[in-house]
N, C-alpha and C positions, 0 to 999 in steps of 0.2 A: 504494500500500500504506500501510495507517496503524500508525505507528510509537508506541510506548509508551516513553519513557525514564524514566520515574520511579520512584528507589528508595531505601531507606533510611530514616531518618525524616520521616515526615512527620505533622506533627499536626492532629487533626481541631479547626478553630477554633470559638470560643466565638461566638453572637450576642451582641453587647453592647445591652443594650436600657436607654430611661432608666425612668424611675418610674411611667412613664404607660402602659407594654408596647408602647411604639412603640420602632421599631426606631433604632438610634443609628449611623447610617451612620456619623459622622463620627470614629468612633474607630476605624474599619478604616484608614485609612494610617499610624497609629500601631503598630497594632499591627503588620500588615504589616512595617516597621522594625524592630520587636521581636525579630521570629523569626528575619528574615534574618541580624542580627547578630549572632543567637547562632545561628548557623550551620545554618539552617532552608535548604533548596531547596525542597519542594514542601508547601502543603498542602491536606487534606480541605475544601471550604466545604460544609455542608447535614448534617453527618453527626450523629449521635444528640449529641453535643456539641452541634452548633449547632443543635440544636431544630426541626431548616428542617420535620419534620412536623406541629410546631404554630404554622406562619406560614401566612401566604397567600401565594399563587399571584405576586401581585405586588412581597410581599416579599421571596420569594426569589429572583425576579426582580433585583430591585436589588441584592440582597446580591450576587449571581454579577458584575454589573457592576459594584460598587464592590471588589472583591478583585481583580477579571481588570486597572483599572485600576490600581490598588495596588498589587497582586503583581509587574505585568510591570517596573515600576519598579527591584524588587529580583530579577530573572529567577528569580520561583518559578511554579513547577511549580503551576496550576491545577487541582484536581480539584472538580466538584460531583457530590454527589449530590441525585437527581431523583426516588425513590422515595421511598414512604411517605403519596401522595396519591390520590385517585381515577385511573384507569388516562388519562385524559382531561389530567392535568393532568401527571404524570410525560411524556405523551407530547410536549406544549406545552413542557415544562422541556425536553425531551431538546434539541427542536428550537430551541430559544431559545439553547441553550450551543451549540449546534453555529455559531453566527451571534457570537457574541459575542466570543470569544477564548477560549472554555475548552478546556483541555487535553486533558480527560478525564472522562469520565461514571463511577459509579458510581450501582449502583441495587440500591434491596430488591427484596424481589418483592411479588409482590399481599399484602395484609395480611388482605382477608376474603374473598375466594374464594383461599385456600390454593393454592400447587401442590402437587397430588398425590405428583408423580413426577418421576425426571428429568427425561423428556421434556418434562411440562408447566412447569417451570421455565426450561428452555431455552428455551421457546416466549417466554414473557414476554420473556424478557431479549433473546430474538430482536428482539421488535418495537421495543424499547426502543433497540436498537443499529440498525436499521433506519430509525427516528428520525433519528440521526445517525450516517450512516457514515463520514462523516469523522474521527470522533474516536475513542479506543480507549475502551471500557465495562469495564468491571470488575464484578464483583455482590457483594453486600453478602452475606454470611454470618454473621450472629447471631442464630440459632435458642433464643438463651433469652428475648429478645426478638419475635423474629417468628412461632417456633413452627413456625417450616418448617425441620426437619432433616432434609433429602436427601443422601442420601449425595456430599460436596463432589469425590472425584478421579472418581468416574462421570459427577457433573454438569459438571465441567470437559473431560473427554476429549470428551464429545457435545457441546458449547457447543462447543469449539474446532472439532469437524467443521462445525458449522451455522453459527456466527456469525466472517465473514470480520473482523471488528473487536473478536472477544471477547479482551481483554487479561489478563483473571485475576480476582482475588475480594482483598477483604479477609476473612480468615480471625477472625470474633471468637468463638474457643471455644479451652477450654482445653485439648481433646482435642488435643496434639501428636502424637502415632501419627496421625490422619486429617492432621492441617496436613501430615507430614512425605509419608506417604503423593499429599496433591495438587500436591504440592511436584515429585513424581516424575513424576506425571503433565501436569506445563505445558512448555509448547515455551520455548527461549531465546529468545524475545521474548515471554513474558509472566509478571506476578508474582503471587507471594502476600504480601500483607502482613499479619501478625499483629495483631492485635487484641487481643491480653490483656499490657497492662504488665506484668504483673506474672509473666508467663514469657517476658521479652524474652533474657534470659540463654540458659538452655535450649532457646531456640526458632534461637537463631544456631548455639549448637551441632550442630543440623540441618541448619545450614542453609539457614534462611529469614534473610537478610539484609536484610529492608524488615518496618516496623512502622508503623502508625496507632494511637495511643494517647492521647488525652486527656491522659494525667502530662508528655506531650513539650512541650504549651505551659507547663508551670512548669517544666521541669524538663529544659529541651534538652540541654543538656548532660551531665548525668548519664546520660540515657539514652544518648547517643552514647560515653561512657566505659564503658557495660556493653559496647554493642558491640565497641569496641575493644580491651578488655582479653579479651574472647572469644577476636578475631581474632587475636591475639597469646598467644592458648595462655598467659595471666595470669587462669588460673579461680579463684585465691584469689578476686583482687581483684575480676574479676567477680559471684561470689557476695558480697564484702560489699558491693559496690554493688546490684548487685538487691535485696540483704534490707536497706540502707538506703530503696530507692524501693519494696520493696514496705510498709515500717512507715508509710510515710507513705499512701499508699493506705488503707491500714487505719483513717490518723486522719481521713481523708475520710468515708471510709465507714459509722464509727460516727455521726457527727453526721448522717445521712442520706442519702437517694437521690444516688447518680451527679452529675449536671447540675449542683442544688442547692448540694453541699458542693465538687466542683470549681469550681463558678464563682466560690464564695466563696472560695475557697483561690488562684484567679487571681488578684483583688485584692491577699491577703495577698502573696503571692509578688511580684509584679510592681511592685506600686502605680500598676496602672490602672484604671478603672472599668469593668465591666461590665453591672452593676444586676441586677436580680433575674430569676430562670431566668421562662422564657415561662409563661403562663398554658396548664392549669389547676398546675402545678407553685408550689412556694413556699419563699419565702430560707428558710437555716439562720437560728435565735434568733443573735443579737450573743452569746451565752454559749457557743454549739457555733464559734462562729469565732474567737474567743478559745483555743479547747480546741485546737483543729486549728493555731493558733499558736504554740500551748506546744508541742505536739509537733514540729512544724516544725523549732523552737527544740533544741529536743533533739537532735533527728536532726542539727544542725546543716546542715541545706538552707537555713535562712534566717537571721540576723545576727537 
C-alpha cells in the first residue's frame, strides 16, 4: 500500500537560474538548508514557482535529482510535479521520480486537449499515477491558470475509487466552500493543501491544515505563526498576521507577475541569489524591487 505522510507547510521552490537561463544546480543544497532551519519538512520541486513548465525534459530531470539528494540530507519530504508538458514527457517524469527517490508526484492535467469532465480528468491522472504506483500522486488544481475547472470533491470521490495511489490535490482557488467541501470528501490518508497564501488563516479555520504557497519560502515562519495562532483559538493574532503576509503579497504583486516579483522579493528577503525568472518571463526594473523593499521594511518582515 502507498503511504502519503506529508503535511502542513510546504513550499513550492524557486528555480534558481544564472544570467545565461541555464539552470544553477548548485545553489539547491543551500537552499535546501534554508528551509529546513527555519522549520520546512516537505517541499513542492516543479511547481508554477519553479517554472519546471518552461525547462526541458532534462532539466527537470536534474532539478528532481539535485533536491531528492539535498532534501534527504535534511529529511524533507520530496514532492515533484511532472505536468505541464506534452503527455509523453509528464509520462517519462512520472516514471523517472518513481526511480529516483521522490516522494511524491503531483501533476496538472493536459493543458491543450482540456478534460472535459470528471471522468476524463481522472483518466489523465489515472495514467499519470499508473506511471508510478509506487508513489502517492496528488493533482494540481489551479483553474485560473489551467482553465480546467471541474468540479474538485466529485473529481476526488471518483479519483479515489479509480486510482489505488490517488493521495489528494493541491487546492489553488480561493473558492473555500469547494476547498472545504473536498476536504469532506478525502479518506484519512489523503490531503488537501491550499494554495492561496493569502487565505491560509481562514482556510485552517476549516480545517485544511496543509498549505503550498510561494510566500512560505520568504516567509516560513510567519506562515506557521498564522497557523498556530489559529490552532490555539488566538484569531486576533491570527488575523493580524494574515493581513501583515497578505500586505506584503500585495507589494509583490503591484510590481508585476507572480514568478517575476517573488523571485525578486526571494533575494530581498533571504540574500541569496536566484537570477532572473525563466525565459519567455522577465526581472522586475531595480526601481519595482527597491519598492517591494520599502514595503517589506514597513511591514516590518524584513530589518
Amino acid at each position: 500500500m502507498v503511504v502519503f505522510n506529508a503535511k502542513g507547510l510546504v513550499p513550492p521552490v524557486f528555480t534558481a537560474l544564472n544570467d545565461d537561463y541555464s539552470v544553477n544546480y548548485a545553489a539547491i543544497p543551500g537552499y535546501a538548508n534554508y528551509l529546513a532551519q527555519n522549520g520546512i519538512k516537505g517541499v513542492l520541486v516543479g511547481g508554477t514557482t519553479g517554472e519546471n513548465m518552461s525547462l526541458s525534459v532534462s532539466e527537470r530531470k536534474k532539478i528532481a535529482d539535485e533536491w531528492v539528494k539535498a532534501g534527504k540530507k535534511h529529511g524533507l519530504h520530496i514532492m515533484v510535479q511532472v505536468g505541464g508538458a506534452p503527455f509523453v514527457d509528464v509520462i517519462e517524469l512520472a516514471k523517472y521520480c518513481s526511480k529516483i527517490g521522490v516522494d511524491s508526484l503531483l501533476t496538472l492535467p493536459e493543458l491543450y486537449f482540456k478534460p472535459q469532465s470528471v471522468s476524463e480528468l481522472v483518466s489523465y491522472v489515472e495514467l499519470v499515477a499508473q506511471a508510478a504506483p509506487n508513489l502517492p500522486v496528488l493533482y494540481y488544481h489551479i483553474p485560473f491558470m489551467s482553465n480546467v475547472a471541474i468540479n474538485m470533491p466529485a473529481f476526488v470521490t471518483e479519483a479515489t475509487k479509480r486510482i489505488p495511489n490517488f493521495k489528494g490535490l493541491k487546492f489553488t482557488s480561493n473558492d473555500l466552500s469547494e476547498g472545504s467541501q473536498t476536504l469532506r470528501a478525502l479518506k484519512n490518508d489523503q490531503e488537501i493543501f491550499l494554495g492561496a497564501d493569502t487565505l491560509l488563516a481562514p482556510a485552517v479555520l476549516l480545517g485544511i491544515k496543509s498549505s503550498i504557497g510561494t510566500t512560505y519560502n520568504l516567509f516560513p515562519r510567519q506562515a506557521q505563526d498564522i497557523m498556530d495562532a489559529v490552532a490555539s483559538a488566538d484569531l486576533e493574532r491570527a488575523k493580524v498576521l494574515q493581513d501583515q503576509l497578505n500586505k506584503a503579497v500585495e507589494a509583490f504583486t503591484a510590481e508585476g507577475p507572480w514568478v517575476p516579483a517573488l523571485k525578486a522579493g526571494m533575494e530581498i528577503v533571504t540574500g541569496m541569489k536566484f537570477g532572473p525568472p525563466a525565459l519567455p518571463q522577465r526581472p522586475i526594473s531595480e526601481a519595482a524591487r527597491k519598492r517591494i523593499e520599502d514595503k517589506l521594511r514597513i511591514l516590518k518582515l524584513i530589518n
